[in-house]
C-alpha positions as CSV (number, residue, x, y, z in Angstrom):
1,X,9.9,-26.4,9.3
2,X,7.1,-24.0,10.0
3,X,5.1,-22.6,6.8
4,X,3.3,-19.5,6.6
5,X,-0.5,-19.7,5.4
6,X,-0.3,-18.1,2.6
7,X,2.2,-20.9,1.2
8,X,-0.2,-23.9,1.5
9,X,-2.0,-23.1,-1.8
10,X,1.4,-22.8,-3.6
11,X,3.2,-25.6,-2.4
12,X,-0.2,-27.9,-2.8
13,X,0.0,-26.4,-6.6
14,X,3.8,-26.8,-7.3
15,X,3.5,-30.2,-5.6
16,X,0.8,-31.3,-7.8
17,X,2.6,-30.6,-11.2
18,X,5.6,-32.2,-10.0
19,X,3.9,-35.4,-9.4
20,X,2.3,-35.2,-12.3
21,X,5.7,-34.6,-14.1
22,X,7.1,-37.4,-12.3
23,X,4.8,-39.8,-13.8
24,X,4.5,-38.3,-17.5
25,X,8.4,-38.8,-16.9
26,X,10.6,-39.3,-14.0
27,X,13.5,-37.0,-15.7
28,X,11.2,-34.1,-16.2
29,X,9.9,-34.9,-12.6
30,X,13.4,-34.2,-11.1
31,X,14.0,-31.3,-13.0
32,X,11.0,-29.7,-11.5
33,X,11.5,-30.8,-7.7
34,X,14.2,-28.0,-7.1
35,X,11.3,-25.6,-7.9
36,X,8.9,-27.1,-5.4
37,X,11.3,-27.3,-2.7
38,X,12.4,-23.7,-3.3
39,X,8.3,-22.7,-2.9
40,X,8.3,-25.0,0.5
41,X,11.3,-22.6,1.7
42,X,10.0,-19.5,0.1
43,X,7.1,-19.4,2.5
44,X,9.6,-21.5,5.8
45,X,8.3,-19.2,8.4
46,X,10.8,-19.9,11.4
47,X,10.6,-18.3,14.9
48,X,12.4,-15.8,16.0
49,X,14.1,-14.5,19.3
50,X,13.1,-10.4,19.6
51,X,15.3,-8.3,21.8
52,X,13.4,-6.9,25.2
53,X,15.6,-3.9,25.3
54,X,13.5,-1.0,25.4
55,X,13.6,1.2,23.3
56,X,14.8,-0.4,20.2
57,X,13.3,-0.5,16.4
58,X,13.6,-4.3,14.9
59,X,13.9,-5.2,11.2
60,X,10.9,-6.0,9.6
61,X,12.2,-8.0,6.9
62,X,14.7,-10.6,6.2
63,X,17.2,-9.7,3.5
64,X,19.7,-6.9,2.4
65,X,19.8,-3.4,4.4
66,X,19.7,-0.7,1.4
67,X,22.0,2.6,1.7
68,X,20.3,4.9,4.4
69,X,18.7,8.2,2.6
70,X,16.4,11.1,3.9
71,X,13.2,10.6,2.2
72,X,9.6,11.9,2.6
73,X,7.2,9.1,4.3
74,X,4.3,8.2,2.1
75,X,1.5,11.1,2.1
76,X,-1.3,9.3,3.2
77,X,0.2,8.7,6.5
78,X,0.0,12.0,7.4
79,X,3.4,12.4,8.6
80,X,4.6,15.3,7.4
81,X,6.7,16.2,4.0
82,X,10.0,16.9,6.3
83,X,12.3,14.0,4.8
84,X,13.1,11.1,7.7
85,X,15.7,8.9,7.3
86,X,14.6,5.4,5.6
87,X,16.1,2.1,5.9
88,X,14.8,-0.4,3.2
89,X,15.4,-3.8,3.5
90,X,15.6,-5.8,-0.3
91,X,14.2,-9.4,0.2
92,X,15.4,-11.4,-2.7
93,X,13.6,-15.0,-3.9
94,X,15.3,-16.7,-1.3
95,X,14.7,-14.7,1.9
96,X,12.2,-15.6,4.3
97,X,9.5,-13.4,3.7
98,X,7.2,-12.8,6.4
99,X,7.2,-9.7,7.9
100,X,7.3,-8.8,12.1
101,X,6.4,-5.1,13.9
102,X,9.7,-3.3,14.4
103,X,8.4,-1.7,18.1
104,X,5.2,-2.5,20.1
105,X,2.7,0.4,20.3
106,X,-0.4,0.5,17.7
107,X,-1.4,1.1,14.4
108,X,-2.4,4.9,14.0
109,X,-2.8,4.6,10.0
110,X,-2.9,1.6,7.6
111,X,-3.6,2.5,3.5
112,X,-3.1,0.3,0.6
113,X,-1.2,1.7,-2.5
114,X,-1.3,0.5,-6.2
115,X,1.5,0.8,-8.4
116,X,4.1,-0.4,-10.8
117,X,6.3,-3.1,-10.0
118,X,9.8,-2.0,-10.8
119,X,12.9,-4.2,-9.4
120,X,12.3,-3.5,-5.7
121,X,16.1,-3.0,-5.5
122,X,15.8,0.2,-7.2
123,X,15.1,3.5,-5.3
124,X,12.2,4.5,-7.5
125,X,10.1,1.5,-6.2
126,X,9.6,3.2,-2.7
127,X,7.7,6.0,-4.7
128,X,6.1,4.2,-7.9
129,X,5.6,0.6,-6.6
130,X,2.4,-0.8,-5.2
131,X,2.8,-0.7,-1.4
132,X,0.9,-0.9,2.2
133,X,1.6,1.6,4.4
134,X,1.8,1.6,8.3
135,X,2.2,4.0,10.9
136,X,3.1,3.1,13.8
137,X,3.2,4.8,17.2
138,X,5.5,3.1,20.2
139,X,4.2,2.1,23.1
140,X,3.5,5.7,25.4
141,X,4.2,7.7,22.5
142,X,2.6,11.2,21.9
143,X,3.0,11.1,18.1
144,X,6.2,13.0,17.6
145,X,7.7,8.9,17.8
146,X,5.4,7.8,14.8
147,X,7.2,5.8,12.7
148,X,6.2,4.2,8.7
149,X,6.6,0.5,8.0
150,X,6.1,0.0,4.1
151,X,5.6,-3.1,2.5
152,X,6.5,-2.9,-1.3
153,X,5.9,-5.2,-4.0
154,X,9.3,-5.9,-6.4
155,X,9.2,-7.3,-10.0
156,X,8.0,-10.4,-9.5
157,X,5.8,-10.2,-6.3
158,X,2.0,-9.7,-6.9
159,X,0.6,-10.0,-3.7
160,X,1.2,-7.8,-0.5
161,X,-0.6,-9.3,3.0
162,X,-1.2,-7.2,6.1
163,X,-3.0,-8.9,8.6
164,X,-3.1,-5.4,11.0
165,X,-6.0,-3.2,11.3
166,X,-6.1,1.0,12.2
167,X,-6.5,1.2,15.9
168,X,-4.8,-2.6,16.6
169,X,-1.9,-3.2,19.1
170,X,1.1,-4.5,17.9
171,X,4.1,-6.2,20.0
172,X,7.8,-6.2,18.8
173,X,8.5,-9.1,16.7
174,X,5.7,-10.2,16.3
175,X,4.7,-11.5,12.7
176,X,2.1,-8.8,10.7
177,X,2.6,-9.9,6.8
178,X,3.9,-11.4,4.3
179,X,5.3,-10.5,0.5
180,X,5.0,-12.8,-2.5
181,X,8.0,-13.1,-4.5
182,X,10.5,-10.8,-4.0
183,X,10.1,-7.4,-2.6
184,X,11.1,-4.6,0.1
185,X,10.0,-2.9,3.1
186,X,10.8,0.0,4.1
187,X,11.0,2.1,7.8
188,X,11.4,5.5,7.8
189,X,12.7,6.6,11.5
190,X,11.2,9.6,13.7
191,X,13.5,12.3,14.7
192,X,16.0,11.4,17.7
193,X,16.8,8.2,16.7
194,X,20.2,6.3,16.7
195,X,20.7,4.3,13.6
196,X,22.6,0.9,14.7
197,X,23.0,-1.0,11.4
198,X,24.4,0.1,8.4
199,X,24.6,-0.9,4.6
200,X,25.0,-3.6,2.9
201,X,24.4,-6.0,6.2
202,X,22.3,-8.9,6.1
203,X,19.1,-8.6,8.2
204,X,16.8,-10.9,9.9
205,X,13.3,-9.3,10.8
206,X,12.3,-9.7,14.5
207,X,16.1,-9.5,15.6
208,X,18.4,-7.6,14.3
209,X,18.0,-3.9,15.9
210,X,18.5,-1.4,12.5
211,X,17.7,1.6,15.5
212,X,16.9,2.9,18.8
213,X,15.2,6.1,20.5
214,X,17.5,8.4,21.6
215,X,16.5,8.7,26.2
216,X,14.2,11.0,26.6
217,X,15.2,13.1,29.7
């Protein structure tokens, strides 16, 4: 099973206690291997088969799609304060957590947030919670396609990784981050776009299609 980088430390950590719980006492031992297999899984980091349609916006995130609201992107994207529709995606302990570009294009803006660290389930976390922000521009956009990935920290997560840069190119699917334990990310959609998935459906980031762009003629 394939394991993210950012795991390694963890696992090496949670491994090491368990051994040495396993020879202070082989009871205690087994009562502590179902939490270092759950950290193995927590950071699996399987691959993934990305539609080529063009045209399509992919889920960035493993986990529950939230009710879709209008909301108002985060300002330091400099997208406006007309509200866009938002899709967020709650990743609970047991999701796979690593985190994929919804379109190819490139990164227009990237800005790191601090913040509280509410249930990420709740609506409030999209405003008060510590987040990285993306926007995003599609391959042969102009700008009016922008879109805003957001990666949010929930209650128990502590640390948000973005391995993009302003001014890098992105492909669809392809892997970007990562969000220790527990979290949410969030898209917020461009005008003219065609929502395809709907609440309450389990997700998998880098296949299932949440949107597409409506033809332009």
């Amino acid at each position: 099973m394939p394991i993210h980088k950012e795991g390694w430390p963890f696992i090496a950590l949670f491994a090491a206690v368990n051994l040495l719980a396993f020879l202070l006492s082989a009871w205690l031992g087994v009562v502590l291997l179902p939490v270092t297999i759950w950290c193995i899984a927590f950071f699996r980091d399987p691959e993934r088969k990305t539609p080529e349609e063009p045209g399509l916006i992919i889920c960035p995130a493993d986990g529950l799609l939230l009710p879709v609201i209008d909301a108002v992107p985060p300002d330091e994207l400099g997208l406006g304060t007309a509200p866009r529709p938002r899709l967020s995606v709650f990743m609970n302990v047991f999701n796979v957590h690593v985190n994929r570009n919804p379109v190819s294009g490139t990164v227009i803006a990237k800005s790191y947030r601090p913040g509280k660290f509410f249930n990420a389930s709740f609506d409030k976390a999209s405003e008060h919670n510590e987040r990285m922000s993306l926007r995003l521009r599609p391959e042969g956009g102009d700008g009016t396609r922008d879109l805003a990935v957001v990666q949010i920290a929930g209650l128990v997560a502590r640390r948000i990784v973005c391995d993009l840069a302003q001014g890098q190119g992105v492909r669809r699917g392809a892997r970007f981050g990562i969000i220790r334990f527990g979290s949410r990310v969030d898209v917020y959609l461009p005008s003219g776009c065609i929502i395809t998935a709907a609440a309450g459906q389990k997700v998998r980031a880098g296949e299932t299609v949440l949107a597409r762009f409506e033809e332009q003629t």
